[in-house]
C-alpha positions as protocol buffer text, in pm:
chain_id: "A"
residue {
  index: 1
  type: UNK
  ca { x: -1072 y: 3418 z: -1480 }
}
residue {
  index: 2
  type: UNK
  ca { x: -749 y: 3599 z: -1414 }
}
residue {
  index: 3
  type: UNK
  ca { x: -789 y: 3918 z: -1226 }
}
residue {
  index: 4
  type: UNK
  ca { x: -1120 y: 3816 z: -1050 }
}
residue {
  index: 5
  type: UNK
  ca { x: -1100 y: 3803 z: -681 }
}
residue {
  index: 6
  type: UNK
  ca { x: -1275 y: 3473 z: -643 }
}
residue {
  index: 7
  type: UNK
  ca { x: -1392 y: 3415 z: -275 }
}
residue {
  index: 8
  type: UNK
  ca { x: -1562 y: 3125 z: -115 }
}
residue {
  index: 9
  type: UNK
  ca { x: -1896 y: 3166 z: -273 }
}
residue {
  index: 10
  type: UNK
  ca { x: -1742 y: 3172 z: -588 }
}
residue {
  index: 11
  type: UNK
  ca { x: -1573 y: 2897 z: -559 }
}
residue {
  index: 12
  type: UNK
  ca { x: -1837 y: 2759 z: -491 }
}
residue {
  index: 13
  type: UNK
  ca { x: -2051 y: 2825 z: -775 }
}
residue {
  index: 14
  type: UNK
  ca { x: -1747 y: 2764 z: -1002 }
}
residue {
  index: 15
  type: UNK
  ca { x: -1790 y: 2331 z: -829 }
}
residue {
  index: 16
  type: UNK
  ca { x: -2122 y: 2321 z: -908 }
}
residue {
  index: 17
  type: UNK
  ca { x: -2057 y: 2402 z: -1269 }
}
residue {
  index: 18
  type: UNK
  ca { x: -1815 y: 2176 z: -1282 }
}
residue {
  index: 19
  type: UNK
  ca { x: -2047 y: 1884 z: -1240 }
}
residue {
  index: 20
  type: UNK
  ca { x: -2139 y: 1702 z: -1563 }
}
residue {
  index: 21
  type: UNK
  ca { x: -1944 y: 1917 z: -1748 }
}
residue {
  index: 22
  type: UNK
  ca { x: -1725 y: 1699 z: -2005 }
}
residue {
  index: 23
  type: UNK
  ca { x: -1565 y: 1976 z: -2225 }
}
residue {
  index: 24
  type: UNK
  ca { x: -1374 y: 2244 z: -2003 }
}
residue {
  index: 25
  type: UNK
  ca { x: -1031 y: 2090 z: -1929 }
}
residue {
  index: 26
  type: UNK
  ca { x: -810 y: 2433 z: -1852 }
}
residue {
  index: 27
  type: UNK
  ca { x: -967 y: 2714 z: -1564 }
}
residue {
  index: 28
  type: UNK
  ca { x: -728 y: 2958 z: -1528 }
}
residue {
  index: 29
  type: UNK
  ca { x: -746 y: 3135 z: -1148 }
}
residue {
  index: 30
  type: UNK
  ca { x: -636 y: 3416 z: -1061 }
}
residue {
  index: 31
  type: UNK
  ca { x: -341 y: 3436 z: -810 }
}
residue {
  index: 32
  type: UNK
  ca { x: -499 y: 3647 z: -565 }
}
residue {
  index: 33
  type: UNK
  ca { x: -796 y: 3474 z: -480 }
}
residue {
  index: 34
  type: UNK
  ca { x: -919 y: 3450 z: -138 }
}
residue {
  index: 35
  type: UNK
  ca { x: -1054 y: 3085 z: -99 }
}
residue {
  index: 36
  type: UNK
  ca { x: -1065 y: 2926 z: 224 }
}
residue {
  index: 37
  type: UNK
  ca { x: -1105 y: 2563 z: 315 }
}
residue {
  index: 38
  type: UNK
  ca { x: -1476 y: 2543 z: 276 }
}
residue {
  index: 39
  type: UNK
  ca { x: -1422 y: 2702 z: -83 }
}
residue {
  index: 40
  type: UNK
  ca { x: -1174 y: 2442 z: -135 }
}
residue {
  index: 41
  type: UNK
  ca { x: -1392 y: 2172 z: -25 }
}
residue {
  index: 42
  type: UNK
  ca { x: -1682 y: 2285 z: -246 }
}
residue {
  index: 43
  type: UNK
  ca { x: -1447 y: 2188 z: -547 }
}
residue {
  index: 44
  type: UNK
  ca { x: -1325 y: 1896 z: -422 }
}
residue {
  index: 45
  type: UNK
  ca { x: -1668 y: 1806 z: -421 }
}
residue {
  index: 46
  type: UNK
  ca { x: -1696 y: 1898 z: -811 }
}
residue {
  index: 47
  type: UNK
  ca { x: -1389 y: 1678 z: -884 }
}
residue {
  index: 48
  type: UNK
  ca { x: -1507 y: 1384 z: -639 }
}
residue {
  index: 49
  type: UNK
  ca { x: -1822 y: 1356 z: -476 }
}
residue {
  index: 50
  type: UNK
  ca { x: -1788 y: 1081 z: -216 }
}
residue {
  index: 51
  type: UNK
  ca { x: -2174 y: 1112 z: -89 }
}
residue {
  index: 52
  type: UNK
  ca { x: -2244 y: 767 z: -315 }
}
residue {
  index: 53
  type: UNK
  ca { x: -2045 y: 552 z: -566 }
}
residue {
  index: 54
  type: UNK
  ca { x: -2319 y: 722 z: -853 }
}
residue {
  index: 55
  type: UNK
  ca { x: -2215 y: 1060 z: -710 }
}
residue {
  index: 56
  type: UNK
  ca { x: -1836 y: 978 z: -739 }
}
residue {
  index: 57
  type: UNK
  ca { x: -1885 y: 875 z: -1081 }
}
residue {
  index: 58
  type: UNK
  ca { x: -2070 y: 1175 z: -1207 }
}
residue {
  index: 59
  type: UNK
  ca { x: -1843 y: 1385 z: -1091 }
}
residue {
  index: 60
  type: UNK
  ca { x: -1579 y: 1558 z: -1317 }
}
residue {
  index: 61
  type: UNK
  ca { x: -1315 y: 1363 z: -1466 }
}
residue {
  index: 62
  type: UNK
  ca { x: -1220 y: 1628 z: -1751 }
}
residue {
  index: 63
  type: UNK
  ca { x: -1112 y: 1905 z: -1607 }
}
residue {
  index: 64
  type: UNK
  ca { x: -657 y: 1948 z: -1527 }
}
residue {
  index: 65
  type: UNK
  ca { x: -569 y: 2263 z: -1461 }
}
residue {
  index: 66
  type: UNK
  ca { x: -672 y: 2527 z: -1261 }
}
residue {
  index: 67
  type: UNK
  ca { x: -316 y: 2757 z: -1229 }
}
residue {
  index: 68
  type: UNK
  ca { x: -141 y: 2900 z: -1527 }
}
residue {
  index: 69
  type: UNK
  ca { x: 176 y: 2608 z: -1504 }
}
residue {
  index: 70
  type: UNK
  ca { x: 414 y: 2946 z: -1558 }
}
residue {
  index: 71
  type: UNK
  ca { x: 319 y: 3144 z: -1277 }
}
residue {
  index: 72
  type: UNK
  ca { x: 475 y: 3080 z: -996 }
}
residue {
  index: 73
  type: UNK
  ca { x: 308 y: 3274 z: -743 }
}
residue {
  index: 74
  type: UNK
  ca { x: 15 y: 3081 z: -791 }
}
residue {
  index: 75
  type: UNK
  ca { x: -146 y: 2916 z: -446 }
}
residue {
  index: 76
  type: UNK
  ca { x: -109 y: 2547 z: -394 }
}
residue {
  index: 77
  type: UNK
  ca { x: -453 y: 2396 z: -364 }
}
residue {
  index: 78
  type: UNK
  ca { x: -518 y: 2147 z: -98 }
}
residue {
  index: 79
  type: UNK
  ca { x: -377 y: 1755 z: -135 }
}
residue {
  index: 80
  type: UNK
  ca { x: -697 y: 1596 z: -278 }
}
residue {
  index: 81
  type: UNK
  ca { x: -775 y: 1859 z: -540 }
}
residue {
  index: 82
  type: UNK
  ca { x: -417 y: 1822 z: -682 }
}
residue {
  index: 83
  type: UNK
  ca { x: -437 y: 1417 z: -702 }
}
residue {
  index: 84
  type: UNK
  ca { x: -797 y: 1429 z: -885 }
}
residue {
  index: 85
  type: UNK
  ca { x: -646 y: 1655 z: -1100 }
}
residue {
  index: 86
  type: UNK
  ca { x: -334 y: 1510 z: -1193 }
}
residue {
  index: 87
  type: UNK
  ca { x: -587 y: 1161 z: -1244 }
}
residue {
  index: 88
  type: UNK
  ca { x: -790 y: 1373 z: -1469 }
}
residue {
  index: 89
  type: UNK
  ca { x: -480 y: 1500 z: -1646 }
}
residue {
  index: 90
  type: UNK
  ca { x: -254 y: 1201 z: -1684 }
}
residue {
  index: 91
  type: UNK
  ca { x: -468 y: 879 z: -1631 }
}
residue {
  index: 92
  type: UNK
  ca { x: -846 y: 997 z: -1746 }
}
residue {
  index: 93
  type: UNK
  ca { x: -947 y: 688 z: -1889 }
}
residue {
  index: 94
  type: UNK
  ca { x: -908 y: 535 z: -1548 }
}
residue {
  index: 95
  type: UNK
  ca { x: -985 y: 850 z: -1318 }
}
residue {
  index: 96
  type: UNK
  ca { x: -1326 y: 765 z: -1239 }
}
residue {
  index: 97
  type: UNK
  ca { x: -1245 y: 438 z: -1097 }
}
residue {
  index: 98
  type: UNK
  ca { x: -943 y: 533 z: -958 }
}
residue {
  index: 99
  type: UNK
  ca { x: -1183 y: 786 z: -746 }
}
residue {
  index: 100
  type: UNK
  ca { x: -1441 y: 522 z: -649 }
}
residue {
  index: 101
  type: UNK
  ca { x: -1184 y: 273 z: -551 }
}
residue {
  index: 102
  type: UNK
  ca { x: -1001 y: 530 z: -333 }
}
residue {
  index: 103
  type: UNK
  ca { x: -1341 y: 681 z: -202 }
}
residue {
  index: 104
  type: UNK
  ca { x: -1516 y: 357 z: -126 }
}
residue {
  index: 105
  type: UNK
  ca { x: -1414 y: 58 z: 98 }
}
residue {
  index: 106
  type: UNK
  ca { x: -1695 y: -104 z: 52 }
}
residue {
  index: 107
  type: UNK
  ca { x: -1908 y: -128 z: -293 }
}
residue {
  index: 108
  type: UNK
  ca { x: -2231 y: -170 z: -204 }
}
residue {
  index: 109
  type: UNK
  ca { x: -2403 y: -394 z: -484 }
}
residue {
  index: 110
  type: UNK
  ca { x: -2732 y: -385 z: -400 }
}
residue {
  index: 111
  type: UNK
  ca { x: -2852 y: -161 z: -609 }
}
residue {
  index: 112
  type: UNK
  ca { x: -2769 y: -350 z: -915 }
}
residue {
  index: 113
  type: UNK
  ca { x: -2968 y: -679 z: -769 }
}
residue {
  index: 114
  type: UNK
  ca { x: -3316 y: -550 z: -945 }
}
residue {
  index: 115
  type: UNK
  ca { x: -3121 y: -605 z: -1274 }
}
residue {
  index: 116
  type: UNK
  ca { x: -3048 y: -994 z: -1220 }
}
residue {
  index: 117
  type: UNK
  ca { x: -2714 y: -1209 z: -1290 }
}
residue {
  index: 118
  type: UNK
  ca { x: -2709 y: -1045 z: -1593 }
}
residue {
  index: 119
  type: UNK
  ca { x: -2533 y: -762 z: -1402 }
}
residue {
  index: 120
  type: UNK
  ca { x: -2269 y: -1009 z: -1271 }
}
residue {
  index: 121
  type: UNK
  ca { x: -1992 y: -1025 z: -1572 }
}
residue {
  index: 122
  type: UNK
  ca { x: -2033 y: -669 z: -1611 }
}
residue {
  index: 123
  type: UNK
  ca { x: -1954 y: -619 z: -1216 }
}
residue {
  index: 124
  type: UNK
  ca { x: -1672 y: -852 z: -1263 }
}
residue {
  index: 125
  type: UNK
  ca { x: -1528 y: -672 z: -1614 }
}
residue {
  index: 126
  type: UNK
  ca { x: -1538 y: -347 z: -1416 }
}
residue {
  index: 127
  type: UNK
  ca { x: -1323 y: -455 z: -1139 }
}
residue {
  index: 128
  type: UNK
  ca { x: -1115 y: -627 z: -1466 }
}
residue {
  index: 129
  type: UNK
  ca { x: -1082 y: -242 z: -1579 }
}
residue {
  index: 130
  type: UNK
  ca { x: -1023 y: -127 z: -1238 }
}
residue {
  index: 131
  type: UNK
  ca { x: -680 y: -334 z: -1154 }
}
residue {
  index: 132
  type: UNK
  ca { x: -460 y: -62 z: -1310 }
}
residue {
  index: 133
  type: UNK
  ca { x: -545 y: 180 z: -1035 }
}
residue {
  index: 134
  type: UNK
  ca { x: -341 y: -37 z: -800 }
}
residue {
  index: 135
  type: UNK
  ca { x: -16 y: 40 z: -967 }
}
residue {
  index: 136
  type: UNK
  ca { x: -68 y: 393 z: -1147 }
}
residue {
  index: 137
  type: UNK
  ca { x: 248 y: 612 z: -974 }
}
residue {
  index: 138
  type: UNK
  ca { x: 141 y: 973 z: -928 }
}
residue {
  index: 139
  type: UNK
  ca { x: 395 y: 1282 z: -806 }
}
residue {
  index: 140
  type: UNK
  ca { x: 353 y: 1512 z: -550 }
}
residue {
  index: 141
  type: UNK
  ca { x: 414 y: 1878 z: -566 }
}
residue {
  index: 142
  type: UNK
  ca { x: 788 y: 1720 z: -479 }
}
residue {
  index: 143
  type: UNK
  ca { x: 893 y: 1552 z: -861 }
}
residue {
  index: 144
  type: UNK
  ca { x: 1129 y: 1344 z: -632 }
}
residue {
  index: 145
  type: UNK
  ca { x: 818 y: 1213 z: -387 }
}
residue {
  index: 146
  type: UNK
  ca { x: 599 y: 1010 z: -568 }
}
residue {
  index: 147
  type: UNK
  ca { x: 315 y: 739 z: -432 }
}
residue {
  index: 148
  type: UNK
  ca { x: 82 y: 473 z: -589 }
}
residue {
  index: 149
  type: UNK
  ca { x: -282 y: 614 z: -633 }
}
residue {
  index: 150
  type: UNK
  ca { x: -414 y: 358 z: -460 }
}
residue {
  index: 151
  type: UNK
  ca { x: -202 y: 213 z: -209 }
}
residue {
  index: 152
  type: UNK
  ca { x: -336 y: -150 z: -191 }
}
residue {
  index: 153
  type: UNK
  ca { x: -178 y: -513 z: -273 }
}
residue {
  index: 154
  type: UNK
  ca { x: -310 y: -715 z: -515 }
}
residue {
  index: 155
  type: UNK
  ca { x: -418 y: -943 z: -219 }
}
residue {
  index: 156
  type: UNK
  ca { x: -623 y: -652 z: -94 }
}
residue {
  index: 157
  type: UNK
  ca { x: -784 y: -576 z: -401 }
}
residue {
  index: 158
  type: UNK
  ca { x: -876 y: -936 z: -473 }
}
residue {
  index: 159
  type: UNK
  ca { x: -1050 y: -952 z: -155 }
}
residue {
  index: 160
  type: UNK
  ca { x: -1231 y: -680 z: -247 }
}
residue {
  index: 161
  type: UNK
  ca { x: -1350 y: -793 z: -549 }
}
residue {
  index: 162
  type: UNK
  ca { x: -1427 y: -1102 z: -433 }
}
residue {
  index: 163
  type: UNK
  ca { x: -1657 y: -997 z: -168 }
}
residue {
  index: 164
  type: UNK
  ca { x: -1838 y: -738 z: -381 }
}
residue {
  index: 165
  type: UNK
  ca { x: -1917 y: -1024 z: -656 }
}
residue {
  index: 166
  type: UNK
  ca { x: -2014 y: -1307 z: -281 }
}
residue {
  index: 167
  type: UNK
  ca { x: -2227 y: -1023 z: -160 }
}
residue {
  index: 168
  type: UNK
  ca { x: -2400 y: -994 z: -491 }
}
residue {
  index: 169
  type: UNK
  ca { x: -2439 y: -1386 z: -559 }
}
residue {
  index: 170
  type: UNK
  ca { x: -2605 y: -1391 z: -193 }
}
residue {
  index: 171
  type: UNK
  ca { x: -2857 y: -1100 z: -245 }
}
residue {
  index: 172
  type: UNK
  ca { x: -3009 y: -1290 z: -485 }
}
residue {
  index: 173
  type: UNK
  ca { x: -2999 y: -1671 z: -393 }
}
residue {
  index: 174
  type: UNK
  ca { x: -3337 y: -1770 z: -578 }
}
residue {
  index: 175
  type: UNK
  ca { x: -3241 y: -1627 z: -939 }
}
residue {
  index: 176
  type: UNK
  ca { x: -2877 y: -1821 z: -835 }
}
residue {
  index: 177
  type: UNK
  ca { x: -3027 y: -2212 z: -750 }
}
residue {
  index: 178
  type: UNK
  ca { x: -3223 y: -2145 z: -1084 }
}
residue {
  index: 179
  type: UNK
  ca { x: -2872 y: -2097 z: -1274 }
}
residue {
  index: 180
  type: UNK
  ca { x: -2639 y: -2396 z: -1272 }
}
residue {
  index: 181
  type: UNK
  ca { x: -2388 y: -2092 z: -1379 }
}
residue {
  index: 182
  type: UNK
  ca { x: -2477 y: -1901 z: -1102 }
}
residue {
  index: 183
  type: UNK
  ca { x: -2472 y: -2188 z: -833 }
}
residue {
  index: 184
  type: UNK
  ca { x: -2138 y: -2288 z: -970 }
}
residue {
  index: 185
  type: UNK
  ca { x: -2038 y: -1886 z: -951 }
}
residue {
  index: 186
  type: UNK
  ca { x: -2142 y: -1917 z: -623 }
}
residue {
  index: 187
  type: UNK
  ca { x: -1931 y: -2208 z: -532 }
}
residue {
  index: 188
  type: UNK
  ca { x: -1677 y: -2078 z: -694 }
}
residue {
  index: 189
  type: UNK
  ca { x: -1649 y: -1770 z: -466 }
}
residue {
  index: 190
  type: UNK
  ca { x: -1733 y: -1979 z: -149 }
}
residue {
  index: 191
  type: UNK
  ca { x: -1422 y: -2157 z: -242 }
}
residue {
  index: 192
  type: UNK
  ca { x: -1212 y: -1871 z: -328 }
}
residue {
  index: 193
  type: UNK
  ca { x: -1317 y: -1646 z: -72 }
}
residue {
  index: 194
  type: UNK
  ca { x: -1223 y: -1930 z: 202 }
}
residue {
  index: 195
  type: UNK
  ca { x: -869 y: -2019 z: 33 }
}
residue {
  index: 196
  type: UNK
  ca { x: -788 y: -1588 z: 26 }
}
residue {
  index: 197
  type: UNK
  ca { x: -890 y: -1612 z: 421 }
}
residue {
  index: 198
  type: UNK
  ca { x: -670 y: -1959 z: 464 }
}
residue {
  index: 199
  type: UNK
  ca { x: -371 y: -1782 z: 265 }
}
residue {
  index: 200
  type: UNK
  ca { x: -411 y: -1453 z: 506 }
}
residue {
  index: 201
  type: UNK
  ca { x: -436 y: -1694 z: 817 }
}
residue {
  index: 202
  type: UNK
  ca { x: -151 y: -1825 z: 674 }
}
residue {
  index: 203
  type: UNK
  ca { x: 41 y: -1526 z: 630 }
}
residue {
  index: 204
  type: UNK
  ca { x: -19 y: -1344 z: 962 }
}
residue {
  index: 205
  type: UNK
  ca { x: 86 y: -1700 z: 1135 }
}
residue {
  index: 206
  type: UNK
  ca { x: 416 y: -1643 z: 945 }
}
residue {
  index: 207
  type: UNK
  ca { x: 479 y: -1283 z: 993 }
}
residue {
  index: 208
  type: UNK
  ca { x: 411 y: -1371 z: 1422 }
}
residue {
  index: 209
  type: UNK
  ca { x: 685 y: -1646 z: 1380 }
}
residue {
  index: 210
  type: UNK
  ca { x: 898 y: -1388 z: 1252 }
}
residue {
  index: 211
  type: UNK
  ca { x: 849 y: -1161 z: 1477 }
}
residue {
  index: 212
  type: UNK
  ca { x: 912 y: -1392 z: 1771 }
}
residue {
  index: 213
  type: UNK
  ca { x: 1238 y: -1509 z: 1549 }
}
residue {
  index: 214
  type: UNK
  ca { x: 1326 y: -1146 z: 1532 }
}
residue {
  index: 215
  type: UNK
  ca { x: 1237 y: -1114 z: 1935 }
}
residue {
  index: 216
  type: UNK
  ca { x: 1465 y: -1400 z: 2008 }
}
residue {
  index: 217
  type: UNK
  ca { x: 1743 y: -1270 z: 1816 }
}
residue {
  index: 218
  type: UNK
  ca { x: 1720 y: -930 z: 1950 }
}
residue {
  index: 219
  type: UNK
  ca { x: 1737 y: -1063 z: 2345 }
}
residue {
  index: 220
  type: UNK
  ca { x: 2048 y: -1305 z: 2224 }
}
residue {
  index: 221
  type: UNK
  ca { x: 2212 y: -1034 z: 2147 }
}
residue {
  index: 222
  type: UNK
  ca { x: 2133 y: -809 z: 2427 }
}
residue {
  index: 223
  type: UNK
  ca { x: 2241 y: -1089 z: 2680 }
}
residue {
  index: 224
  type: UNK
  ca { x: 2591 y: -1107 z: 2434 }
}
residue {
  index: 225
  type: UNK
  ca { x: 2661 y: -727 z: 2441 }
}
residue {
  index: 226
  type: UNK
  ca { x: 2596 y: -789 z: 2861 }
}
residue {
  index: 227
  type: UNK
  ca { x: 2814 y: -1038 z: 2906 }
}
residue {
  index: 228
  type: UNK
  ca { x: 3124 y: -831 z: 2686 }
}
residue {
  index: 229
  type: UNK
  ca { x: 3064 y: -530 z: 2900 }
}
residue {
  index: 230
  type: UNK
  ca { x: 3046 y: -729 z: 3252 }
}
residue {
  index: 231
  type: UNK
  ca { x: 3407 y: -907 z: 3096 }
}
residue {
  index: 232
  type: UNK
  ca { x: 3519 y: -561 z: 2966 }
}
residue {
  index: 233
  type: UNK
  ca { x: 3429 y: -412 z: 3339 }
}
residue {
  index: 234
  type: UNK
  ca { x: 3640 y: -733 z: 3531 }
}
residue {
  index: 235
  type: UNK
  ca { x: 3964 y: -673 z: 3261 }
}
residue {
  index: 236
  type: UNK
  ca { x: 3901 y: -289 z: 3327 }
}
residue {
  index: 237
  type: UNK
  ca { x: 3928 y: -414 z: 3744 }
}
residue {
  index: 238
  type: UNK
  ca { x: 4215 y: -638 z: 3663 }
}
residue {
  index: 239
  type: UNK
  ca { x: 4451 y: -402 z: 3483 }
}
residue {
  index: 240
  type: UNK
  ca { x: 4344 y: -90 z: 3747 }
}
residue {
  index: 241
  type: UNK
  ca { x: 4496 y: -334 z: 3966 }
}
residue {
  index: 242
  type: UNK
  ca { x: 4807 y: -418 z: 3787 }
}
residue {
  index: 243
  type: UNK
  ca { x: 4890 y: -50 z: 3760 }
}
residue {
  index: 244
  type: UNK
  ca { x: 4841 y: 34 z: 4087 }
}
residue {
  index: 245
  type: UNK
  ca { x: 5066 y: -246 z: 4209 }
}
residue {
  index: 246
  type: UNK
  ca { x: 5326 y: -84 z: 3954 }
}
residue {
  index: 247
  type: UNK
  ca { x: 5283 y: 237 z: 4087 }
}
residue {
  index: 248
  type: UNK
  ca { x: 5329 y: 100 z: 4434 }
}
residue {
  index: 249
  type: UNK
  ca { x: 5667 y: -69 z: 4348 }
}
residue {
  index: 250
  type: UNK
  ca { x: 5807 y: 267 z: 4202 }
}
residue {
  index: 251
  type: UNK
  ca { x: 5695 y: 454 z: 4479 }
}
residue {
  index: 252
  type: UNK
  ca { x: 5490 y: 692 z: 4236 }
}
């Protein structure tokens, strides 16, 4: 598309076609193009539509390039548009995950509760798939500045997990008492969801004793570097006075 002056509206339309398509990996732009942010966020609605976990899925996950890598007049496209397509570039087997995890907090699993427990295990093997997302390293325009793609602990992403798969068992508590397996699933979250919350209890109770440790120090120290400067003051006094006694005795 080199030496079209795209605009907004074209940019646009250029999103749109992007959506469910699963072949076009390269769209060359031309340098000159005119886009403003709403252009901009018309494509980064192509790349990642955060509207609904469905819609983030369905977006596109094949497309990398938009520039010609050689010229280097070309414009640098907003933050988001350059992660999804450095996911779609470098990690597409776990892009569209990557993009639902980063897009939504919360999974909402209701929709898959018409389906039955038979939809559990395959809720849990996705979050299985998912776990890479929490250390894939991506780089910034900067080669020297690079960043996690999603920036969340383990911890945090167990917790996650955990209450997507407790907020499933629960929205379906008949089909569960009818299961052994699923009342001992249940269990088994009640249990781990309530040791996760003792551990993080546990933790913040620890990083407050540190603080206060840290506090502590910090004041022992200031009361130390008060008392050397009152003693540094009185020797300061004393030897003022011993040289003006000397001065005194040679008549200076």
């Amino acid at each position: 598309l080199q030496g079209i002056p795209i605009e907004d509206d074209g940019m646009e339309v250029l999103g749109q076609g992007l959506v469910g398509n699963q072949s076009l990996r390269s769209l060359y732009l031309d340098d000159g193009i005119t886009v403003t942010s709403a252009g901009w966020v018309a494509f980064s609605t192509a790349l990642c539509d955060t509207s609904s976990v469905n819609s983030t899925y369905l977006s596109n996950h094949t497309i990398c390039d938009i520039w010609n890598e050689d010229d280097e007049d070309r414009p640098i496209p907003p933050q988001d548009i350059s992660l999804h397509l450095q996911l779609n570039r470098e990690n597409p087997q776990h892009a569209a995950r990557c993009k639902i995890l980063m897009s939504h907090k919360h999974l909402d699993m209701a929709p898959l509760l018409h389906w039955g427990l038979k939809c559990l295990p395959l809720a849990v093997a996705w979050f299985e798939r998912s776990k890479p997302c929490t250390t894939l390293i991506i780089y910034d325009e900067d080669p020297d500045l690079r960043r996690r793609v999603l920036d969340e602990s383990d911890e945090a992403f167990e917790s996650r997990e955990l209450t997507a798969m407790y907020e499933f068992v629960r929205g379906m508590p008949m089909e569960v008492m009818k299961s052994r397996h699923g009342l001992a699933v249940a269990v088994a979250y009640d249990e781990k969801i309530a040791r996760i919350e003792e551990e993080n209890k546990i933790a913040l109770e620890h990083r407050d004793e540190r603080y206060r440790e840290a506090l502590e120090q910090r004041d022992r120290k200031n009361l130390q570097l008060e008392e050397e400067i009152a003693r540094l003051k009185g020797e300061n006094e004393r030897l003022s006075g011993i040289v003006e006694v000397a001065r005194k005795s040679v008549g200076v």
